[in-house]
N, C-alpha and C positions, 0 to 999 in steps of 0.2 A: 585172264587171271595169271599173274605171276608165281611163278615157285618159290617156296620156302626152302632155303637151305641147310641143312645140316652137317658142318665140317668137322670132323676127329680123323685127324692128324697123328702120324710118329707113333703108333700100335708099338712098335720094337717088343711083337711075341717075341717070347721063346719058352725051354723046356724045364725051364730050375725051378728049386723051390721059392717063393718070394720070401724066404729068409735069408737066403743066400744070398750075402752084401757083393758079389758081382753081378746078380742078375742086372737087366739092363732095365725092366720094366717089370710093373704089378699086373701085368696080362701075361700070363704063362696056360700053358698046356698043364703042366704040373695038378695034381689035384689039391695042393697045397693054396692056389690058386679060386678054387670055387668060391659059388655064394656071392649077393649082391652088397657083401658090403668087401670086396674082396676083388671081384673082377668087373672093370669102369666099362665094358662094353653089356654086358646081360642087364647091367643096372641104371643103362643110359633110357629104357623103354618105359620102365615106373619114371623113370625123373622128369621127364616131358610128359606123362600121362597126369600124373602129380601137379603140375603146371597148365594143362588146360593148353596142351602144345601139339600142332599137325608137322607133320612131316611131309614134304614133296619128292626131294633130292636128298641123295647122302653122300657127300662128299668128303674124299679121303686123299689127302694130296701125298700120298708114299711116306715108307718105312715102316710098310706091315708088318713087318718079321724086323729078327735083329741077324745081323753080318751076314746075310743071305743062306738061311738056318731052313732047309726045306720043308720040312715037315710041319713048323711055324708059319713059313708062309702061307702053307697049305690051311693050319689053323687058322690063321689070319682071318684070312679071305673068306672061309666057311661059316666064321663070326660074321661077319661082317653082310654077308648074305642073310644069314639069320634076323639081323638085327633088323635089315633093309625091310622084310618081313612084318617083324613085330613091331617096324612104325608104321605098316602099308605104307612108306614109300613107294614111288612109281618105277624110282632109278634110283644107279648105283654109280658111282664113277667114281674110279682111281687114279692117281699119279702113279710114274715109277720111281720108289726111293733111290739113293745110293746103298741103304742095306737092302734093299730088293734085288740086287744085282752081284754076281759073283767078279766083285769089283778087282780082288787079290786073287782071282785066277788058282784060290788053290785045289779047284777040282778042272784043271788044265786045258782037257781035252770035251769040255762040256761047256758050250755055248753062253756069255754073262750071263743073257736072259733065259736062259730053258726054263726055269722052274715058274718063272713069270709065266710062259709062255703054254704051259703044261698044267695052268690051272683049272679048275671046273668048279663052278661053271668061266666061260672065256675071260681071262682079264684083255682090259680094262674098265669094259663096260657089258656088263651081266645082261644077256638076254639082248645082245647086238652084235652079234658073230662078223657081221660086214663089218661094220664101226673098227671089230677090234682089229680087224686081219689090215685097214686102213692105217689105225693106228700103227702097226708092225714095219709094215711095209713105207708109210709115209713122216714117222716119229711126230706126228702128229695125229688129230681128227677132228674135222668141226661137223658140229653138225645144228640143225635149226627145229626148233619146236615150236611151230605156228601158235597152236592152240595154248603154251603159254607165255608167247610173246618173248620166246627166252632162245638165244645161240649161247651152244657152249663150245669151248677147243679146248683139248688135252693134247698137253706139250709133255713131250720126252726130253728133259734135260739130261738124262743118263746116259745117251747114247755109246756113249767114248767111253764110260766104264769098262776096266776087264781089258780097252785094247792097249798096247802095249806101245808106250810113245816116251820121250823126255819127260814128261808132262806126266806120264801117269799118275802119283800121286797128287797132285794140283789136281786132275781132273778126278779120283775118287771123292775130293772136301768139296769139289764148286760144282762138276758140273759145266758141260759145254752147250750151246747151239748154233749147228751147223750152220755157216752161209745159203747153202741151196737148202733149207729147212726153211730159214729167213727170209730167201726171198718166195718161195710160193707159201710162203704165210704173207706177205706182201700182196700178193695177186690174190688169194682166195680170200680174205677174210674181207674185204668191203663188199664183196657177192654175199657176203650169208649174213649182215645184220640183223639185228632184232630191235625191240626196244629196250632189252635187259642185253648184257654181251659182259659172259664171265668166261674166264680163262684159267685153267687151273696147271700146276706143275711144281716140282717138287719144292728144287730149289729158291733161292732169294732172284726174284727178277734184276733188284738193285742191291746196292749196300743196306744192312738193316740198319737202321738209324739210331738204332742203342747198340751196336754189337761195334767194337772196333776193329778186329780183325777181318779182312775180307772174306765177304761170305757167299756173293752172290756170282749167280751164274754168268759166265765168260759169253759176251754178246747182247746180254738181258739191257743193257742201254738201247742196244739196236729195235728187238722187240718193242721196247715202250716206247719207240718212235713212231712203227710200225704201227701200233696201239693204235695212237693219238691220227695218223694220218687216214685213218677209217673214217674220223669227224664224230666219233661217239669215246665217250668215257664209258671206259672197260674197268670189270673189275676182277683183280686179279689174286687167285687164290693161291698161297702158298703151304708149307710146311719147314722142314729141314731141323731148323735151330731150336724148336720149342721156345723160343721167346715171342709173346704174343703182340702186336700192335695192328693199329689201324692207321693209317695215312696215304696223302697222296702221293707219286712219284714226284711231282714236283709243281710246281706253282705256274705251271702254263697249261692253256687251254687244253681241254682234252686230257688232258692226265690222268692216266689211272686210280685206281682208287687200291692200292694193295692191303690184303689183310693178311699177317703173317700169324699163321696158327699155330695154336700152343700143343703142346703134346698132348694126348688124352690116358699115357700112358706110360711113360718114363717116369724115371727118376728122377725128380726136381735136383738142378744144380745152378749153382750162382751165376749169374751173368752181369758184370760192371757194378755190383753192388745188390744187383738185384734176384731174388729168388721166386721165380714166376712158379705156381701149381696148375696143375694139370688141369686145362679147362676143354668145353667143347662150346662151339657156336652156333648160334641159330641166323642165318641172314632173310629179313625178307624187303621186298622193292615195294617203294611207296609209286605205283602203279600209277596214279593221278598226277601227279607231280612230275614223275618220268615223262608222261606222255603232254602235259604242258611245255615243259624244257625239252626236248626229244633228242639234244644232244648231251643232256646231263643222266645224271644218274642220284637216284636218291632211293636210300633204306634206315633199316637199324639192324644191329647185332646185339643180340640177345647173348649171357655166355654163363658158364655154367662150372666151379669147378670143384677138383674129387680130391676125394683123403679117403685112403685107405682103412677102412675100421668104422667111417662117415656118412660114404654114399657122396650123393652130384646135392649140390646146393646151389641156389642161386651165387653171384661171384660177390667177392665182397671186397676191400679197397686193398690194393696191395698184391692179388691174387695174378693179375696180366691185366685183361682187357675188363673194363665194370661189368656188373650184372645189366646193365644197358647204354648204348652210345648209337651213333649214327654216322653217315657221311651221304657228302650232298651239299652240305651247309655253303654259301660260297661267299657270305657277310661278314665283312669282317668283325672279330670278336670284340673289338672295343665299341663298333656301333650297335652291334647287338648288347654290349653291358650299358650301352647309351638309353639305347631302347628301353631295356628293364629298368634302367633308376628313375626312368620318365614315369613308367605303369607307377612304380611303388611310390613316389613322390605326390603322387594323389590319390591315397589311401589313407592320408589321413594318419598314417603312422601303423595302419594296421597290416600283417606281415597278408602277403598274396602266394597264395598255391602257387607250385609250381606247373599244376596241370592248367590253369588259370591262365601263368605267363604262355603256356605255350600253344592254346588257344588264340590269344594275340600276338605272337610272333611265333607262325610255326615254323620260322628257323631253326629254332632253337632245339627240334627232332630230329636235326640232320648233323650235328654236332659231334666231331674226332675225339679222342678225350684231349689230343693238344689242343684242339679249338676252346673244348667246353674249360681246359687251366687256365687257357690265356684268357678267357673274356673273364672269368673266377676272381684273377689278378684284379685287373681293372676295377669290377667291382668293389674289392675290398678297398682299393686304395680310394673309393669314394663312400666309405665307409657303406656298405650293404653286406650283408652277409644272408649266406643260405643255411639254411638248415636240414641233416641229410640224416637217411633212415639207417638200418642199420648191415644195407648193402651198400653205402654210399652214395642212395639216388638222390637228389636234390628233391626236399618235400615245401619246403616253405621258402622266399625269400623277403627280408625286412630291412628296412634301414637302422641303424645301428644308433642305439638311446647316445 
């Protein structure tokens, strides 16, 4: 049995009040902060329980805390245990942010990472004291979970925070990794496959594909070669930007699967037109299917997002990533809109479930949301249309009077 994941991303604790138009985030230490319609981590436990949702892993790709604020991170982290808890989660795993790290050096004489480093329980992975002293020591740490068929590796892209180079400021926004990091990630990582293989880390491994500015980590081309030369599709978990997507690195075999996670707890702000809300993710592995294609990769992400005064709701159109999508799919979307105008064209005229279509094409469950726009397109323009509920999930499709 595969694990269920659970990703919240970009916490940016801190100490103010959430009225206070600098705070950086609606997760504060503040008592102005309590209550579940008020603080997105206490009230993440009802919203999955609510849902009829398990928990295996909880995954948190960095920027627990905001500008490396200790006491927040200390919160952070102690949330965040807590929460690991109240889903019986098995495990906890974290990235290191660039606000996890005393990036600006302005307490001089005190180590980027101390306050990472001085956590309790251990970061980065609670109740794996080897693990984390690996991770320290090797800005990495893989490691293999037989019994659920799952490797995971936590990458340090902070490393070079805090030190002092031309470059400092470039490397506070991106984020480096090292060559000699690169290559014994080269060497260890085809030793420890599984039939799932997720990699998590703070930074953008690539360019994000809505974000025009560069954003991603210096070297992360190298990594996703690296990926790929394993002979399995990885998938790789991000944070940083809070703009939410799912897509592949790129159109050649093997390519990773990157999901770039939304914040679960900043302040929404605009990106290229678009204003993404705070979501969290569920990912889980279609098990069956993995293990038929055994060098593919195939799930759904489940997402979820918050408003303050609201609570966690299913996701609804426009929010980042849907209330549900997939990857895996590897048909192209015009034959799969082929496929579907075939089902509906003998029907007689009568519209067909969309749980129906995906019964006979279950393609159609492993679907990006650019796959599921592009194949969308097509349809329409042969005149079909769906019909979608009031998360935006596709409920009926018909051809059009």
């Amino acid at each position: 049995m595969t694990p269920k994941l659970l990703v919240i991303s970009d916490l940016h604790a801190h100490n103010r009040s959430v009225a206070d138009e600098e705070s950086p985030s609606c997760f504060t230490s503040d008592p102005s902060g309590k209550g579940r319609l008020r603080n997105p981590l206490i009230a993440i436990s009802d919203a999955l329980r609510n849902d009829s949702v398990s928990v295996d892993w909880l995954i948190c790709p960095g920027d627990l805390g905001d500008r490396n604020h200790a006491s927040s991170l200390e919160f952070s982290w102690s949330a965040l245990h807590k929460l690991k808890k109240d889903l019986n989660a098995k495990l906890l795993f974290a990235a290191v942010g660039n606000h996890d790290i005393n990036s600006r050096r302005d307490r001089p004489d005190e180590h980027p990472s101390h306050v990472l480093r001085q956590l309790v329980p251990k970061f980065p992975i609670i109740s794996d004291s080897r693990s984390c002293e690996k991770f320290w020591t090797n800005d990495y740490f893989i490691k293999q979970y037989p019994k659920l068929k799952t490797t995971i590796c936590l990458v340090n892209t902070c490393v070079f925070h805090g030190v002092a180079s031309k470059d400092s400021e470039a490397e506070a926004y991106r984020g480096r990794l090292a060559q000699p990091t690169l290559d014994r990630l080269r060497e260890e990582l085809p030793k420890k496959l599984s039939l799932v293989n997720v990699l998590v880390m703070h930074h953008h491994i690539r360019q994000h594909p809505l974000i025009k500015e560069e954003s991603y980590v210096y070297n992360g081309g190298e990594l996703i070669e690296i990926l790929k030369e394993t002979g399995k599709r990885w998938l790789v978990i991000h944070g940083h930007q809070h703009l939410p997507d799912i897509q592949y690195a790129d159109g050649s075999p093997n390519a990773p699967v990157i999901l770039s996670a939304a914040s679960v707890a900043a302040k929404p702000y605009p990106v290229n037109g678009r204003f993404p809300r705070n979501q969290m993710h569920l990912l889980e592995f279609d098990e069956e299917q993995c293990q038929r294609y055994d060098q593919e990769l195939f799930g759904s992400v489940r997402s979820w997002s918050w408003a303050e005064g609201n609570g966690w709701s299913q996701a609804s159109r426009g929010d980042g990533l849907p209330a549900l999508c997939g990857f895996g799919c590897g048909q192209s979307p015009r034959i799969l809109a082929e496929n579907i105008i075939d089902v509906v064209k003998n029907t007689d005229g009568k519209p067909v479930k969309w749980n129906d279509l995906i019964n006979q094409i279950s393609e159609l469950k492993f679907l990006t949301p650019p796959q599921f726009s592009s194949m969308v397109q097509f349809l329409e323009k042969k005149d079909v249309k769906l019909a979608f509920n009031n998360h935006h999930l596709p409920v009926w499709v018909h051809l059009e009077a």
